[in-house]
C-alpha positions as CSV (number, residue, x, y, z in Angstrom):
1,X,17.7,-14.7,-14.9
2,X,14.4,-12.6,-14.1
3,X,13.3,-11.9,-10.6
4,X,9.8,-11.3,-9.5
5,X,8.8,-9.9,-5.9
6,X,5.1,-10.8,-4.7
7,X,4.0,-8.5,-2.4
8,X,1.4,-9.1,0.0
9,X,1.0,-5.6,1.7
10,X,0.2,-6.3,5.2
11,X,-0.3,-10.1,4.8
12,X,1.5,-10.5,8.4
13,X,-0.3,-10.4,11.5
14,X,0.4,-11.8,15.1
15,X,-0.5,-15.0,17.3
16,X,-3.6,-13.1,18.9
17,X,-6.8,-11.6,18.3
18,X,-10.0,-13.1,16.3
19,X,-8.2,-16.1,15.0
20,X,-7.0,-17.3,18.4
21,X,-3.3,-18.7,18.3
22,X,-3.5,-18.6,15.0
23,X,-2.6,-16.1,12.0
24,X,-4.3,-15.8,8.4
25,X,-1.1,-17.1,6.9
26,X,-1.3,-20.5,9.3
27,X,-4.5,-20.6,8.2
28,X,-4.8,-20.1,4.6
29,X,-4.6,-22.8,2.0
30,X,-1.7,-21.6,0.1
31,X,0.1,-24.5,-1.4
32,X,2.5,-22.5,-4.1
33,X,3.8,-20.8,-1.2
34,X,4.6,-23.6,1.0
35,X,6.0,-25.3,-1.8
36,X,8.3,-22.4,-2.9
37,X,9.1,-22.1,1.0
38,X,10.0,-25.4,1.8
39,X,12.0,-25.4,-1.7
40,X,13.9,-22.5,-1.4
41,X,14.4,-20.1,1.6
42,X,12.4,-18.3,4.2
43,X,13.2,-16.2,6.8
44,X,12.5,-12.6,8.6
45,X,13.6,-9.5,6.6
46,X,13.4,-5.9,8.3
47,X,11.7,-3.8,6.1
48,X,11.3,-0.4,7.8
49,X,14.3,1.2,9.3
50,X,14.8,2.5,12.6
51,X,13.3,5.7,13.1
52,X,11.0,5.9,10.8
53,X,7.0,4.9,11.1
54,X,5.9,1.4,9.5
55,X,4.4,2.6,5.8
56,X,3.5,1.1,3.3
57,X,5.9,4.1,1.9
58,X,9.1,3.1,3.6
59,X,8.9,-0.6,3.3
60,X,8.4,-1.0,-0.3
61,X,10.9,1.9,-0.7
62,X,13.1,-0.4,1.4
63,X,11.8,-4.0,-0.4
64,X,12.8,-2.2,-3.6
65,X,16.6,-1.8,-2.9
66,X,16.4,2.1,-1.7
67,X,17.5,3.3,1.4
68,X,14.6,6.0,2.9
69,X,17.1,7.6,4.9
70,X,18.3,9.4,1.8
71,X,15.2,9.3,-0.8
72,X,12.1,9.6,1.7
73,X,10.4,12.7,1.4
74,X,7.2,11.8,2.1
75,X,3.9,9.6,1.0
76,X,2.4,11.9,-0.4
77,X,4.8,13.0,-3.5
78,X,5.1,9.4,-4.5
79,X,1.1,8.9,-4.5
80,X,1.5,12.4,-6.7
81,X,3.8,11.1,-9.1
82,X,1.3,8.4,-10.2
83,X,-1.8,10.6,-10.6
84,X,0.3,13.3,-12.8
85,X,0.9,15.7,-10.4
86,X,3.8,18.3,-11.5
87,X,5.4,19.1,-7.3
88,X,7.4,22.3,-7.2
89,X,10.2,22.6,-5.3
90,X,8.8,24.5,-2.8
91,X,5.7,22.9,-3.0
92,X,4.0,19.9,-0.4
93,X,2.0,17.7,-1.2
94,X,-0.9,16.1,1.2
95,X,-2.5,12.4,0.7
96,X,-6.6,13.2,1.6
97,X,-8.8,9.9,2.0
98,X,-12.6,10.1,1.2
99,X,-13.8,8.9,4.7
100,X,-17.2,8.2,6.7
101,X,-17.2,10.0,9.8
102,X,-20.4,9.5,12.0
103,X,-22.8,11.7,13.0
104,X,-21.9,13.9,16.7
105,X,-23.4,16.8,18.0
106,X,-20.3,18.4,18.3
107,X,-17.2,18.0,15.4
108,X,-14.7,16.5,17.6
109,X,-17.1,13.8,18.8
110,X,-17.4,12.3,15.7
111,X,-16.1,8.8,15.1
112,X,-13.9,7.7,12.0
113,X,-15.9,4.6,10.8
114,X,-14.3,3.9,7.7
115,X,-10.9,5.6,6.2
116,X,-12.1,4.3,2.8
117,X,-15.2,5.5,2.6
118,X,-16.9,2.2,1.7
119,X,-14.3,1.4,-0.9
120,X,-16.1,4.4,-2.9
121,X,-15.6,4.1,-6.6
122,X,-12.7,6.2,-8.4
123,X,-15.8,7.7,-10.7
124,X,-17.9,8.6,-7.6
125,X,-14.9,9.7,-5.7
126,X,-13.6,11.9,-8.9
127,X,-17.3,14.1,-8.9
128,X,-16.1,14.3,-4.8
129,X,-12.8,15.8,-5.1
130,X,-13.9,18.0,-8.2
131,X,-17.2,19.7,-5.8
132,X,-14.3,20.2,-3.0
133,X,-12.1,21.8,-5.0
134,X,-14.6,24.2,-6.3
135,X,-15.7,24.8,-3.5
136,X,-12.5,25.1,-1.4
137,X,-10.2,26.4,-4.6
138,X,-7.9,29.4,-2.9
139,X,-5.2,29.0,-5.1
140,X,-2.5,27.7,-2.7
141,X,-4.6,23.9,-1.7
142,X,-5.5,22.4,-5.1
143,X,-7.1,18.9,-4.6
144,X,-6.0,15.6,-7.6
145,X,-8.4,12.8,-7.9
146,X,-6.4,9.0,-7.3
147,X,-7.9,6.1,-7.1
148,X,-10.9,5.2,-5.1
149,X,-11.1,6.8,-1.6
150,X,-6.6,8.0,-2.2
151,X,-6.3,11.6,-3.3
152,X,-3.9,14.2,-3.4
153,X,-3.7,17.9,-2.1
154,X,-1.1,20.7,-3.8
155,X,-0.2,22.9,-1.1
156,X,1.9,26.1,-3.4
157,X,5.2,27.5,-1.6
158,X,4.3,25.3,1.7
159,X,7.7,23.5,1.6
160,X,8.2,24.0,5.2
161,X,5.0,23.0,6.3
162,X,5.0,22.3,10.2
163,X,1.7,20.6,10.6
164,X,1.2,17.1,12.1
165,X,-1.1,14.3,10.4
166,X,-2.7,11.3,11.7
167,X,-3.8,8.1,9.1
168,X,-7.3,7.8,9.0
169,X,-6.9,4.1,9.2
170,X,-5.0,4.2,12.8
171,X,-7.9,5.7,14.1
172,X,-10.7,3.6,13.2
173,X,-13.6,3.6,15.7
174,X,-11.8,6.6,17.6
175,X,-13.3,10.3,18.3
176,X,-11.7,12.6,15.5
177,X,-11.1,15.5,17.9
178,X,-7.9,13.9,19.7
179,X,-6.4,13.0,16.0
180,X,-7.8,16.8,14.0
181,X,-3.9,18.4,12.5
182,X,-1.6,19.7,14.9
183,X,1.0,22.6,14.9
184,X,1.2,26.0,13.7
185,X,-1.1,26.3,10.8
186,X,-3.1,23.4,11.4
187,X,-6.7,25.5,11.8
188,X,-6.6,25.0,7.9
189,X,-6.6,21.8,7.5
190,X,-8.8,21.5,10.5
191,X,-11.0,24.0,8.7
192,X,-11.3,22.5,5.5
193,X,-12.5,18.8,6.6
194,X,-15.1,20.8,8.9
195,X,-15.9,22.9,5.9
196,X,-16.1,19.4,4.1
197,X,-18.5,17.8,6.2
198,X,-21.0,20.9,5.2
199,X,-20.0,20.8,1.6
200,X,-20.6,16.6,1.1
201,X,-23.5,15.6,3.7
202,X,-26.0,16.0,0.5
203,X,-24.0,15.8,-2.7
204,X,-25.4,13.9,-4.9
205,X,-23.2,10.9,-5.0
206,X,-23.6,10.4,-0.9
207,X,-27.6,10.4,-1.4
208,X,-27.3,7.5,-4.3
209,X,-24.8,5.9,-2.0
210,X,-27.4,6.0,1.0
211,X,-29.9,4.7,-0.9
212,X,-27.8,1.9,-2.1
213,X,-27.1,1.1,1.9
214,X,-23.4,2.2,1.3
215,X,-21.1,4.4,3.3
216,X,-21.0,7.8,2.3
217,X,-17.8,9.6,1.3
218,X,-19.2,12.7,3.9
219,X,-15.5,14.4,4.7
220,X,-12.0,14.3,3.8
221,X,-9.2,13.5,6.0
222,X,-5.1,14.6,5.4
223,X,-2.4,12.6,6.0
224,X,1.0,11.6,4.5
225,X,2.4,15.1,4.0
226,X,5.7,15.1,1.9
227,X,7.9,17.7,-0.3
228,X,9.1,17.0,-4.2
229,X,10.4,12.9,-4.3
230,X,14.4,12.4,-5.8
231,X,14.5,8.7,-6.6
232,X,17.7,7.0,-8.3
233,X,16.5,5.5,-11.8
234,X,16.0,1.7,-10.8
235,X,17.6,0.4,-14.5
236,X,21.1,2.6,-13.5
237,X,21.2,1.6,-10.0
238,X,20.9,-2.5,-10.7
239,X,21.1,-2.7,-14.5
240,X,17.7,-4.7,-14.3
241,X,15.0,-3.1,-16.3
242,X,11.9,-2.8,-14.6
243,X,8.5,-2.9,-14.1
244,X,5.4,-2.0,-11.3
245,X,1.9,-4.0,-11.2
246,X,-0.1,-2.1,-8.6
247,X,-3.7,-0.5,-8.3
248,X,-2.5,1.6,-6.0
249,X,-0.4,5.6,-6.4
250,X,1.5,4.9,-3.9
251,X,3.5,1.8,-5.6
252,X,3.1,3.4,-8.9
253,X,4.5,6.6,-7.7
254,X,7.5,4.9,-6.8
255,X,7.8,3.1,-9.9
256,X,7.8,6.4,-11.9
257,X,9.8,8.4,-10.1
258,X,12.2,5.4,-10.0
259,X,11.6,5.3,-14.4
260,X,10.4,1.7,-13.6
261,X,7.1,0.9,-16.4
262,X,4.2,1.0,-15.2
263,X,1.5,-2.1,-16.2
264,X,-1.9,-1.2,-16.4
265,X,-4.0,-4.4,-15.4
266,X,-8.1,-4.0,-16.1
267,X,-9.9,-4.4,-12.9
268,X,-6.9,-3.9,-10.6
269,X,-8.5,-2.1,-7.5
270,X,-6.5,-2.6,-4.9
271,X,-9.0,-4.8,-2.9
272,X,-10.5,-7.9,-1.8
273,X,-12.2,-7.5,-5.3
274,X,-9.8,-7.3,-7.8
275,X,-8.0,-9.0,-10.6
276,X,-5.0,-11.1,-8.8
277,X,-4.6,-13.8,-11.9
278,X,-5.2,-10.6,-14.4
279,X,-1.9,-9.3,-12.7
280,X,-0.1,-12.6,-12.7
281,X,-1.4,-13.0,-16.4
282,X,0.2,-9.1,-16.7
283,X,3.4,-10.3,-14.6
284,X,4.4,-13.7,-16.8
285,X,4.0,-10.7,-20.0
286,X,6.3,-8.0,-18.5
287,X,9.3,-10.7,-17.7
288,X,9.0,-11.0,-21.8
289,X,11.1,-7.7,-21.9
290,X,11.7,-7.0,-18.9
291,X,14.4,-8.4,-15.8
292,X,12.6,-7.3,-12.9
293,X,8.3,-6.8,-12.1
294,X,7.8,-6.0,-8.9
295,X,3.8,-7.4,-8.3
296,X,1.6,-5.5,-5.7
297,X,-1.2,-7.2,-3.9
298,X,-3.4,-4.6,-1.5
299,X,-6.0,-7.2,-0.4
300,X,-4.5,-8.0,2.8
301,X,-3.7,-4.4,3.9
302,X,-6.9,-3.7,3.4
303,X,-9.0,-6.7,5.5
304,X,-6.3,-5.9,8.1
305,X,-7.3,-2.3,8.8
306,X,-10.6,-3.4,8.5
307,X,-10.9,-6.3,10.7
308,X,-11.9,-8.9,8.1
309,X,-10.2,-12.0,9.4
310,X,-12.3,-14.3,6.5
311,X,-11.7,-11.6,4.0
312,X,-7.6,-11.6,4.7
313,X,-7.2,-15.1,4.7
314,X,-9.1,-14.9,1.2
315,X,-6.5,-12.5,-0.3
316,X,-3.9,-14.6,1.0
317,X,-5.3,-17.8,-1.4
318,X,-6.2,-15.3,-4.0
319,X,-2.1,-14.6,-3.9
320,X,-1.5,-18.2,-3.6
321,X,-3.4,-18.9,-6.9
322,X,-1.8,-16.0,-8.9
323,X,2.1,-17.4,-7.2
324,X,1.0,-21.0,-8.7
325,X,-0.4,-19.2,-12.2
326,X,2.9,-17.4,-12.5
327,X,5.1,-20.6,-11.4
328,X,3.6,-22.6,-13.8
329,X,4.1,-20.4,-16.6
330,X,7.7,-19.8,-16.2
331,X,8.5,-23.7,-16.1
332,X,6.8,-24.0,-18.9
333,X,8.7,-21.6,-20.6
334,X,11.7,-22.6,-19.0
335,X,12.6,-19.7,-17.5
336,X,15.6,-19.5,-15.1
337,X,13.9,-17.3,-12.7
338,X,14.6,-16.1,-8.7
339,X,10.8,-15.0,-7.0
340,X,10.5,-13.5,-3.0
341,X,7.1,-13.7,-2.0
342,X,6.5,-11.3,1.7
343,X,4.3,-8.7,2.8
344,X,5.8,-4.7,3.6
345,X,5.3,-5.2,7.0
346,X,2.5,-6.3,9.6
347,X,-1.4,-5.2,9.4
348,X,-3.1,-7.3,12.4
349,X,-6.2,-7.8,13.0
350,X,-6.6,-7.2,16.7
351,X,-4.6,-3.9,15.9
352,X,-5.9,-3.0,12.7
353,X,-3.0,-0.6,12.1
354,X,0.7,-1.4,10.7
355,X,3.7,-2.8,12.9
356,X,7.1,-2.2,12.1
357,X,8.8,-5.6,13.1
358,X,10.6,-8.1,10.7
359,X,7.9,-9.9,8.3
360,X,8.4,-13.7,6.8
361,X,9.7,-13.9,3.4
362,X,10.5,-16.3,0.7
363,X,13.1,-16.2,-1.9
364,X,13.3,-19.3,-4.4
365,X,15.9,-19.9,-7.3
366,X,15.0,-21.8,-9.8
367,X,18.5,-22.7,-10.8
368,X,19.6,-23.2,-7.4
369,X,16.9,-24.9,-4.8
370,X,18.3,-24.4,-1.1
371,X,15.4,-27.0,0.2
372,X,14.9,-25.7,3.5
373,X,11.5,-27.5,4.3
374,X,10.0,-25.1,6.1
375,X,6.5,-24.1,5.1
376,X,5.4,-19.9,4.8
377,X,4.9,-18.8,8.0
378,X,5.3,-16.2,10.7
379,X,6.4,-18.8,13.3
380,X,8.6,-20.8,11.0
381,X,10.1,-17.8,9.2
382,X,11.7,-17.6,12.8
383,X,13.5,-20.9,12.2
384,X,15.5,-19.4,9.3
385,X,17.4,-16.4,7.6
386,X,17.7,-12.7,9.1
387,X,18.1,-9.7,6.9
388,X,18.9,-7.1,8.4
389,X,17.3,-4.0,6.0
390,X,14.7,-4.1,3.4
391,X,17.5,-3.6,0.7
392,X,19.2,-6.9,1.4
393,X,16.5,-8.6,-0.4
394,X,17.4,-7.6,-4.0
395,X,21.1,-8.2,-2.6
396,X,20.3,-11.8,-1.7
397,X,18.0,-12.9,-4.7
398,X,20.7,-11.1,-7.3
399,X,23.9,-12.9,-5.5
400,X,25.5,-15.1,-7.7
């Protein structure tokens, strides 16, 4: 048997906003999905655990069969993990976006217009991060290049550290100055994204931006502080060897500090724009050796925190497509396979930030077809299952 998990980060949203009464999963033409659905199972599935905030971080954590409660030491570390990044023990580590802020008279006034920065490049954004951290080197904040607008800042012997962050994407369209790092020690970080406004308003890479009509990477932004990650290996904990498709650190973090591979897919960006039947293609190859490939789709996160109700029902059909692609090549192999298709947790629209309430999920056997007849929904997801915990997931599609 192999399983497969399809996960649409943020694909869930509510019954209000742009759309009306209606929700980019109601909406999208997704016929895999609602065949899978109405074949197998569907219901709601609490992926982030009381007490902690609604992350990306905690719900695939969760989705992926490990309790946070006992792992979770942060974003950060995992995103750190995937670029290479060795984290001492007493070291923290920082996630820092490439963001546009706008223009203000005073700091504080300034407005957080995009947390991505455009969607800048991982080449533009690596020149970025290399002027900052000549020009902000110390020796105890060292910045790492990610992927696009996602970095990494190396804090040496700041275990401990007390300071508060807020995501740049929660605050889109806000003043900066009621969101700046909190606590003791947080004139630093205040310090250096000041320091970083001066530093990137005329690097080079911002002026070829402007003239190109895009937004400019012109200051960083901290967030998603954590200390050194302690992950059980994945193979030991299930006896399924397996395997991560994402664009983003985050997911591959996890994967490598859980010794899950790690496929590379060419043009995987983590957006609206990149390769979803290249990682299907990628997906149907890894189950070739492997038990388990866990498949990570951004898109929807992304058109979420960015109010793009066209663009997120898009992503949704661009899933759909790669769901049927993968499907199709299974049954032709004959494959006895069990897939869950659901999203990490809610990214709506109206809200454009996440929400920590049970999302809609899918599980299909192929060996054992419950035929519920319900399509893939947020509204008819009601009508079925309930798991309880994230974890419950792999417990349900490995039950035999």
């Amino acid at each position: 048997m192999k399983y497969i998990v399809i996960l649409g980060d943020g694909m869930a949203d509510l019954h209000k906003g742009p759309l009306g009464n209606a929700t980019p999963l109601e909406l999208a033409k997704k016929p895999n999905m609602d065949e899978l659905a109405s074949k197998g199972e569907v219901g709601l599935i609490s992926t982030v655990d009381e007490g902690f905030k609604p992350g990306s971080d905690i719900a695939n954590l969760s989705v992926m069969g490990y309790d946070p409660r006992t792992c979770y030491t942060g974003r950060s570390p995992l995103e750190a993990l995937s670029i290479g990044v060795k984290v001492g023990d007493n070291d923290a580590c920082l996630r820092t976006n490439l963001v546009t802020l706008s223009d203000a008279d005073e700091f504080e006034d300034k407005i957080m217009i995009d947390y991505s920065a455009g969607e800048i490049s991982t080449e533009e954004a690596a020149e970025i991060i290399k002027t900052i951290n000549e020009k902000t080197n110390n020796g105890i904040i060292e910045f790492y290049s990610g992927v696009s607008y996602r970095h990494c800042a190396l804090l040496h012997g700041n275990k401990d550290l007390a300071v508060e962050f807020t995501p740049p994407h929660d605050i889109s369209g806000k003043k900066i100055g009621e969101y700046l790092p909190k606590g003791e020690g947080s004139y630093v970080f205040t310090d250096l994204i000041r320091k970083s406004v001066e530093i990137l308003k005329d690097h080079p890479v911002n002026v070829r931006r402007a003239e190109e009509g895009k937004n400019p990477a012109n200051a960083i932004w901290f967030w998603g502080k954590g200390t050194k990650p302690n992950l059980e290996n994945f193979e030991k904990k299930y006896g399924l060897k397996g395997a991560m498709i994402s664009a983003t650190d985050l997911l591959r973090g996890i994967a490598v500090g859980a010794g899950m591979d790690v496929i590379n897919v060419e043009g995987a960006t983590g957006t609206l724009n990149t390769n979803f039947i290249g990682k299907a293609e990628a997906c149907v190859d890894a189950l070739s050796d492997h038990d388990y490939v866990y498949v990570h789709f951004e898109a929807p996160d992304e058109c979420g925190h960015q109010g793009d109700a066209k663009g997120k029902i898009l992503s949704i059909e661009k899933i759909d497509e790669a769901v049927g692609y993968i499907r199709k090549r299974l049954d032709e192999n004959g494959e006895e396979y069990c897939m869950a298709i659901l999203p990490d947790h809610f990214t709506p629209l109206a809200t454009r930030t996440h929400l920590g309430q049970p999302v809609p999920f899918i599980v299909y056997n192929s060996l054992r077809p419950a035929g519920c007849g319900l399509k893939y929904t947020e509204r008819e997801a009601e009508k079925g299952l309930y798991l309880s915990n994230g974890r419950a997931l792999l417990q349900y599609m490995t039950k035999s």
